[in-house]
C-alpha positions in Angstrom: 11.8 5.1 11.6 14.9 2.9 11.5 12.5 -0.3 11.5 10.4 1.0 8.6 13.4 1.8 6.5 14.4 -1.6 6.7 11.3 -3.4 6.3 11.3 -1.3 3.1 14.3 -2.6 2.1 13.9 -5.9 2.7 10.5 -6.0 0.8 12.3 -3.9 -2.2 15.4 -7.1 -2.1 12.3 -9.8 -2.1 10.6 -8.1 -4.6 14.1 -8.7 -7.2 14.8 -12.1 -5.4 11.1 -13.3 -6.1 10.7 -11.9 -9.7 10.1 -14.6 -12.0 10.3 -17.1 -9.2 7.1 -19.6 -8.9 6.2 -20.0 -5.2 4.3 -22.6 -3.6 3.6 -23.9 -0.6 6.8 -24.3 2.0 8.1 -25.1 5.2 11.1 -23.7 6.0 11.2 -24.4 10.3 11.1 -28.0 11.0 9.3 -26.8 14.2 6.7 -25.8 12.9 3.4 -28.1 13.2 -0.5 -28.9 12.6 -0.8 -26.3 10.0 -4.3 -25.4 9.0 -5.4 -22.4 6.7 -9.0 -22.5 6.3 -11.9 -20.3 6.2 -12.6 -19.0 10.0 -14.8 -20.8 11.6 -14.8 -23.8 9.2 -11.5 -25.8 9.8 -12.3 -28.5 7.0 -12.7 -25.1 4.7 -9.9 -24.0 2.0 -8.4 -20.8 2.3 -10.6 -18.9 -0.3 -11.8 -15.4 0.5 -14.7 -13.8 -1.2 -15.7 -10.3 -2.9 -19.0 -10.5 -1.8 -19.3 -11.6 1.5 -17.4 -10.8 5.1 -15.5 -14.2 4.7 -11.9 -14.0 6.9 -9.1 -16.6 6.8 -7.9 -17.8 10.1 -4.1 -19.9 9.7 -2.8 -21.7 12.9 0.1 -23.6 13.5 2.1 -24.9 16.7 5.7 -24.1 17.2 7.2 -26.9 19.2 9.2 -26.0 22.2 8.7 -23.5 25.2 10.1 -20.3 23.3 7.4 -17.7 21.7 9.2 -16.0 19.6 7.0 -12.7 17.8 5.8 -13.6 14.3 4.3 -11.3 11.9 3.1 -11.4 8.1 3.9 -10.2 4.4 1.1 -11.0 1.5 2.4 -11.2 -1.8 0.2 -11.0 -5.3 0.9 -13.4 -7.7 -0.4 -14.1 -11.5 -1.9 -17.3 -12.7 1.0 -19.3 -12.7 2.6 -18.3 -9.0 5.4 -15.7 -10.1 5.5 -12.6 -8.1 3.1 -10.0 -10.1 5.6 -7.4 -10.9 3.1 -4.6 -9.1 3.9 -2.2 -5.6 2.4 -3.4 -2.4 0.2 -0.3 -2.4 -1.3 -1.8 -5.7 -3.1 -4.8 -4.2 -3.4 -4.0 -0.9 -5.2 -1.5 1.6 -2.3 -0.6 3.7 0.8 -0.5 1.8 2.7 -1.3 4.8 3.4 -5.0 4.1 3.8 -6.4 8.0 1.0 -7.8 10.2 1.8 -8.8 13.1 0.4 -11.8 15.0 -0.9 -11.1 18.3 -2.9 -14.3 19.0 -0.8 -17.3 20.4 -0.7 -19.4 23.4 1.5 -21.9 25.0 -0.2 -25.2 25.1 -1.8 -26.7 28.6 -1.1 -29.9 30.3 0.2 -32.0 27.1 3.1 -34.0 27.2 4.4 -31.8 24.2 4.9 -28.1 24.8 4.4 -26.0 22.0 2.8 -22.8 21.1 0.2 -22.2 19.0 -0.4 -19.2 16.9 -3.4 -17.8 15.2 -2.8 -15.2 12.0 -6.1 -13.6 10.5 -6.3 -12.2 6.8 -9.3 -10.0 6.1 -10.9 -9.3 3.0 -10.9 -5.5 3.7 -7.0 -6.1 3.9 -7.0 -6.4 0.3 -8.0 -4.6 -2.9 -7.0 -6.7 -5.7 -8.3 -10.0 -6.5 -6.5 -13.4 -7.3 -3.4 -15.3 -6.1 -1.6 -14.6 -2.9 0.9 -15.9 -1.1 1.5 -15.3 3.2 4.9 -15.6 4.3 5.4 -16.0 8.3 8.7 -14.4 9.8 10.0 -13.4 13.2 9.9 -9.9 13.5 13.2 -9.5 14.5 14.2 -11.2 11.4 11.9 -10.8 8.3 14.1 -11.4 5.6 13.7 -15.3 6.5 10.6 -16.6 6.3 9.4 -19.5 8.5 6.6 -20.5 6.3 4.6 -19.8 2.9 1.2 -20.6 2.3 -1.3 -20.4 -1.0 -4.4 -18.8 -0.5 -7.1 -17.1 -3.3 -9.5 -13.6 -3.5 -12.2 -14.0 -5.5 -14.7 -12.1 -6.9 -17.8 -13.2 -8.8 -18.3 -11.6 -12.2 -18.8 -14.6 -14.3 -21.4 -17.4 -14.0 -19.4 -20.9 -13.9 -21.4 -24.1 -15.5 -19.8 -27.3 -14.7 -20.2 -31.4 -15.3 -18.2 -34.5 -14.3 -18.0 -37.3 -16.5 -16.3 -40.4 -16.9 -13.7 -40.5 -19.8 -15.1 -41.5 -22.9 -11.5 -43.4 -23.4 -12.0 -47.0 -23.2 -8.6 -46.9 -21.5 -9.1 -44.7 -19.2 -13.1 -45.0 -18.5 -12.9 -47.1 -15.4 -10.2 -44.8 -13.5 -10.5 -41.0 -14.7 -13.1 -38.3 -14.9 -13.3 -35.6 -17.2 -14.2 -32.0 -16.1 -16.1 -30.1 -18.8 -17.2 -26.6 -17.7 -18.6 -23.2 -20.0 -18.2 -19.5 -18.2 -20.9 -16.7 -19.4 -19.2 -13.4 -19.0 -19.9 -10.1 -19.9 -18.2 -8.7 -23.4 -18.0 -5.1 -22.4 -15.9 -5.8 -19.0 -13.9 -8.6 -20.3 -13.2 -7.9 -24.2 -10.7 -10.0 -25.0 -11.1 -13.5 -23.6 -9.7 -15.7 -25.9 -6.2 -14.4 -24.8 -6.6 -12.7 -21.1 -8.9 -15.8 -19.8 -7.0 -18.8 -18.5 -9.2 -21.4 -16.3 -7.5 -23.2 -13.6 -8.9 -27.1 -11.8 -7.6 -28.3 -8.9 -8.7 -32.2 -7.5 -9.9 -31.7 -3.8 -8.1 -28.2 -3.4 -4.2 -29.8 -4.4 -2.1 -27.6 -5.8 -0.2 -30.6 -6.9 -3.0 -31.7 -9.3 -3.9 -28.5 -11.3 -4.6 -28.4 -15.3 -4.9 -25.3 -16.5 -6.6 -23.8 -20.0 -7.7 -21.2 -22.5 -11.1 -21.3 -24.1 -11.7 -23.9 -26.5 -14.0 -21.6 -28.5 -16.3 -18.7 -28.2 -19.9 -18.9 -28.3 -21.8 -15.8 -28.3 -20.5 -14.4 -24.5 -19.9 -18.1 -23.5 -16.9 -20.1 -23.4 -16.5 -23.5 -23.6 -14.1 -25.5 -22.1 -15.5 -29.0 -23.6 -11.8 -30.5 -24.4 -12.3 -34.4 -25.4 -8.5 -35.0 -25.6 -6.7 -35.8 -22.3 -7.2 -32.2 -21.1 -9.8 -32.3 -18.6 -8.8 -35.4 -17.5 -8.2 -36.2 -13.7 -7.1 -39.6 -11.7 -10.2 -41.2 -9.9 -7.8 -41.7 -7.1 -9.8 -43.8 -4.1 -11.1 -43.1 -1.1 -9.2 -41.8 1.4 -8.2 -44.2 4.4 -8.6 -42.1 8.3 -7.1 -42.7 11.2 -8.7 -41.2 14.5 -6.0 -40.1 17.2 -8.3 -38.4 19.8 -8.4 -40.8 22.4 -5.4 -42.3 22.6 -5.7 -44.3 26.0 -7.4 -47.4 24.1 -7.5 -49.3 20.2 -10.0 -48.5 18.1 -10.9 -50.2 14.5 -8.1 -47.3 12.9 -5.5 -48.1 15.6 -4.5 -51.8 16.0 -1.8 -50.9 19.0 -0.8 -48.6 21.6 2.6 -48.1 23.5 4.3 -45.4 25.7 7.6 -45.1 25.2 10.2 -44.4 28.3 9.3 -40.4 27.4 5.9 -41.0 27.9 4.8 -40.0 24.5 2.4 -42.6 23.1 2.8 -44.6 19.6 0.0 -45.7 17.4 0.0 -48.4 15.0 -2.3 -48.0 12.3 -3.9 -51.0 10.3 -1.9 -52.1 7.6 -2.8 -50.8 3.9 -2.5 -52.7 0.8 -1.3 -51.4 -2.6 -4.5 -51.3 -5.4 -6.6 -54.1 -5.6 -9.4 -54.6 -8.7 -12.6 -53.8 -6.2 -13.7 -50.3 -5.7 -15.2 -49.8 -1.9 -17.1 -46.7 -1.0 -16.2 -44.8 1.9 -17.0 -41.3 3.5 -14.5 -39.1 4.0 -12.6 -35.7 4.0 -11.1 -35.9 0.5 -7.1 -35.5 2.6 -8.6 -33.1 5.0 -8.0 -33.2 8.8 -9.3 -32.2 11.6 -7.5 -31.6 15.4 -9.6 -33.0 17.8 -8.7 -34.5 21.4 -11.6 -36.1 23.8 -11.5 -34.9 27.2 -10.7 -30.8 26.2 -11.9 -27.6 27.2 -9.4 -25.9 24.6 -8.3 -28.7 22.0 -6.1 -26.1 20.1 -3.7 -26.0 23.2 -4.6 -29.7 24.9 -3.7 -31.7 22.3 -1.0 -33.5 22.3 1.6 -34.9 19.8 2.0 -38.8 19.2 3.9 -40.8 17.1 1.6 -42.5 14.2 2.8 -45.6 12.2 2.2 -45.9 8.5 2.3 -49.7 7.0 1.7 -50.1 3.1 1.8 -53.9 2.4 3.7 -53.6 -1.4 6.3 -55.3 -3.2 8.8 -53.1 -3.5 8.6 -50.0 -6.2 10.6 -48.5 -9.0 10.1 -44.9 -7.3 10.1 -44.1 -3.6 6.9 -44.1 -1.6 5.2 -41.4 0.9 2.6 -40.6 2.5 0.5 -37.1 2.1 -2.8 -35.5 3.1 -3.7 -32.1 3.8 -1.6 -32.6 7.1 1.4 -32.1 5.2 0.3 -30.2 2.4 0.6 -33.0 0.1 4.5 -32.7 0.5 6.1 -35.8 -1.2 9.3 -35.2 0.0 12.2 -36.6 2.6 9.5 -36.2 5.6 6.7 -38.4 4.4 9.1 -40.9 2.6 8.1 -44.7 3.5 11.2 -47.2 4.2 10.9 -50.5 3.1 11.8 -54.2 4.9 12.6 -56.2 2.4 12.0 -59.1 4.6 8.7 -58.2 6.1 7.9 -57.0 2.0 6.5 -53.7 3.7 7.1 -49.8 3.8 6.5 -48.1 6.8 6.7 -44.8 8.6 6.5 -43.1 11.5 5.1 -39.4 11.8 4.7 -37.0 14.7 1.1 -35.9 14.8 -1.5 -34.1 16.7 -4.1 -35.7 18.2 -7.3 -35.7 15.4 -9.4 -37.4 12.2 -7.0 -37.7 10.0 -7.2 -38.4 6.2 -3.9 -40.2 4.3 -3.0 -41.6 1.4 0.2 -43.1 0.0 1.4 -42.1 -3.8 4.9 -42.4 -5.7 6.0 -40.2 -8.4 6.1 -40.6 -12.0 8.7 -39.4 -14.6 7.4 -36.1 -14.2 7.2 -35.5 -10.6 3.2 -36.0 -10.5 2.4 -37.7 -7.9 0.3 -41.5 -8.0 -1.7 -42.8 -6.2 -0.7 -46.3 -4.7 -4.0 -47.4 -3.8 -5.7 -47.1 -7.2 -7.9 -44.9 -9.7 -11.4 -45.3 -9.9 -13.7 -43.4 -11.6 -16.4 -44.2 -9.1 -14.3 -42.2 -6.1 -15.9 -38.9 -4.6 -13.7 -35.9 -5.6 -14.0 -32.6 -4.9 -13.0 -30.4 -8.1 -12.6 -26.2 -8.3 -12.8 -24.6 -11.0 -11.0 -20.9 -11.1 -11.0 -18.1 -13.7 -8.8 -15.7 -14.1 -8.4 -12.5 -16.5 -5.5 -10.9 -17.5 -5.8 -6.8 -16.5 -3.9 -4.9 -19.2 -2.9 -1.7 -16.9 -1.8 -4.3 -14.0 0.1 -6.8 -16.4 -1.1 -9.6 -13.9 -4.0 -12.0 -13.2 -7.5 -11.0 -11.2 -9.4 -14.1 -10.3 -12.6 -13.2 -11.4 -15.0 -15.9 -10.2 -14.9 -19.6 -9.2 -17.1 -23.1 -8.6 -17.2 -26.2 -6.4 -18.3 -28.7 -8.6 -18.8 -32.8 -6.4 -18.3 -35.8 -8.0 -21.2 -38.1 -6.7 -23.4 -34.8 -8.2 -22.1 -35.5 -11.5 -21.2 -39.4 -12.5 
C-alpha cells in the first residue's frame, strides 16, 4: 500500500513538472547503451504500433557494468507538439496503474565488456488512446528519476493518406531538396472540423529532428490538400549514408582500414576517412541511419557482442560550427558525445565512440543558426529517403491530439 501511495504521488508531481514541457528523446545514464526501439521482431522497424493489427514494440538496451539493478516503465500521452496532454493515466491507458516492470534482462556472455541487457515490451492492448507517447525507464526503487525517454506513436487508420515526392520546382533548390506533396480523404461526419483540429506531421527517415508540420492548405469536397509550393514541404536530399561493419572484428575489411588491442584488450577500429561534399552524387544502399547489432561467431548476439572503440575521420577544413557525428545509434543526438575534434595540422576531425559490435549507418552534420542540423556530406535530390507522413485530430472532450492514420512514402518510388 505504502508503494502505491507513492507511485501515486510521484506520477501526480510529474504530471505538474511535465505540464507544458516538450519532451523528446533523452539519455539521462551515461551507462546506458545500444538502444533500439523497434517493432518486435523487426529491429530495422520504427517504434509505431497499430490499431488494426497485433503489432508489439520490443525496446532493448545494455547497461554497462556487472550490477542489474530492477527497471520498470511509465507511458506518458502527449499532443501533437510533445507537451504532456493534460489528461489522467486512466484516460489513455488500460490499466491506470502507470508502472510496468521489466522482467526480461540478462548479463552478457563471454565478451570482454560486461553489461546487461534488458528487454521492455509495450503492447497495443496496453493502450486505449491513440497518438504520441513517451516511455520513461526508472529503477524501481527510485522512479522519480528517469534513466531514459523514448518517442514512440499509436495509430489508427481512419483516413486514406495519398502521397508524391518531387524535386523542388526552385531552380535553387532543384538539385538538393525534395518536396512532399500529400492529400488525406476523411470522413466529414467523424471528423467535422478539419481545417482547425487537423495538423499533419513529416518526418525524413523517422528523425524527430527533421519534422515540418501543417494545416490543410484547402478543402476539397472530404479531401485535403497539402500541395504547398513555397518552402513548406521542402526537405534536404541529404546523401547516402556511409556503414561501417563491426561484426568480425579479428581482421580489416573495405569499412575498417585498421585494427589494434589496446593493453585492456578491447579492440579499436579505424574507419576510412570521409570527405566533406563533393559536386558528384554516388548511389549507395543502405539503412537511411539505421543499425543493426550483429556479431559473427554467436549463438545469442544480444548478450555476445562486445563493445569496441570505432574511429570517425572527416577530412574538412575547419568549420564555423562544431561537427558530430549521428545515426540512429545515438538517436541523432548532436551534442557533447558525438562532437568531432579537429587537428589543425592533420586539417581533420576525428572521434572515437564506444560501440557494439554491428552494421552501422553514420553521418556527420553541423548546426545552423537555428539548431537544425546539416548535413556535411551534401544534399542531393537524387538520395533515397524515407519520409512519414502522420495525421493527427484534435478531440474536443480530450483537449489533445489522436493520431488518426499514417503513410510511408520512398523516395526512389517517387522522383
Amino acid at each position: 500500500m505504502k508503494h502505491y501511495l507513492l507511485l501515486l504521488f510521484i506520477i501526480i508531481l510529474n504530471t505538474s513538472i511535465l505540464n507544458g514541457q516538450v519532451l523528446d528523446d533523452k539519455l539521462y545514464k551515461e551507462d546506458i547503451r545500444s538502444i533500439q526501439f523497434s517493432p518486435q521482431g523487426y529491429d530495422l522497424g520504427y517504434p509505431i504500433l497499430h490499431s488494426e493489427n497485433s503489432s508489439s514494440l520490443q525496446l532493448t538496451f545494455d547497461l554497462m557494468g556487472d550490477s542489474q539493478p530492477a527497471l520498470a516503465y511509465r507511458l506518458i500521452h502527449c499532443d501533437v507538439n510533445w507537451e504532456k496532454s493534460k489528461i489522467q493515466s486512466n484516460d489513455y491507458l488500460v490499466n491506470s496503474f502507470n508502472e510496468f516492470y521489466i522482467e526480461n534482462y540478462e548479463l552478457s556472455l563471454a565478451s570482454q565488456q560486461l553489461y546487461t541487457h534488458y528487454t521492455a515490451i509495450i503492447e497495443k492492448e496496453q493502450l486505449k488512446l491513440s497518438g504520441n507517447y513517451i516511455i520513461q525507464i526508472f529503477p524501481e526503487d527510485n522512479p522519480e528519476i528517469p534513466w531514459l525517454q523514448l518517442r514512440f506513436v499509436y495509430a489508427e487508420s481512419l483516413v486514406d493518406i495519398k502521397g508524391a515526392i518531387e524535386k523542388a520546382t526552385n531552380n535553387l533548390m532543384h538539385n538538393t531538396h525534395q518536396r512532399i506533396k500529400f492529400e488525406v480523404e476523411y470522413d466529414k461526419t467523424t471528423f467535422p472540423y478539419p481545417r482547425t483540429n487537423v495538423t499533419a506531421l513529416i518526418l525524413q527517415n523517422y528523425r524527430w529532428e527533421s519534422q515540418q508540420t501543417f494545416k490543410p492548405l484547402f478543402i476539397q469536397n472530404n479531401k485535403l490538400k497539402f500541395n504547398y509550393i513555397d518552402n513548406r514541404g521542402l526537405f534536404n536530399g541529404n546523401y547516402e549514408f556511409p556503414f561501417f561493419d563491426t561484426s568480425n572484428i579479428l581482421q580489416t575489411s573495405h569499412t575498417i582500414r585498421t585494427l589494434e588491442q589496446d593493453d585492456e584488450g578491447v579492440t579499436h577500429c579505424y574507419l576510412y576517412p570521409n570527405k566533406t561534399a563533393s559536386n558528384n552524387y554516388f548511389y549507395s544502399k543502405d539503412m537511411n541511419g539505421n543499425y543493426a547489432i550483429q556479431a559473427e561467431n554467436t549463438y545469442e548476439t544480444n548478450i555476445e557482442a562486445d563493445y569496441v572503440w570505432v574511429h570517425f575521420t572527416l577530412i574538412s577544413e575547419e568549420l564555423p560550427n562544431k561537427a558530430y557525428v549521428v545515426g540512429r545509434f545515438n538517436q541523432w543526438k548532436a551534442d557533447e558525445t558525438s562532437e568531432l575534434i579537429y587537428d589543425g595540422e592533420l586539417r581533420l576531425y576525428h572521434v572515437g565512440l564506444f560501440l557494439k559490435q554491428g552494421v552501422y549507418n553514420y553521418t556527420f552534420v553541423t548546426k545552423d543558426s537555428t539548431g537544425k542540423q546539416i548535413n556535411l556530406l551534401g544534399n542531393y535530390s537524387e538520395t533515397e529517403n524515407d519520409y512519414y507522413i502522420f495525421i493527427y485530430y484534435k478531440d474536443e472532450r480530450l483537449q489533445t491530439d489522436k493520431l488518426i492514420g499514417w503513410k510511408r512514402l520512398n523516395s526512389e518510388n517517387g522522383l
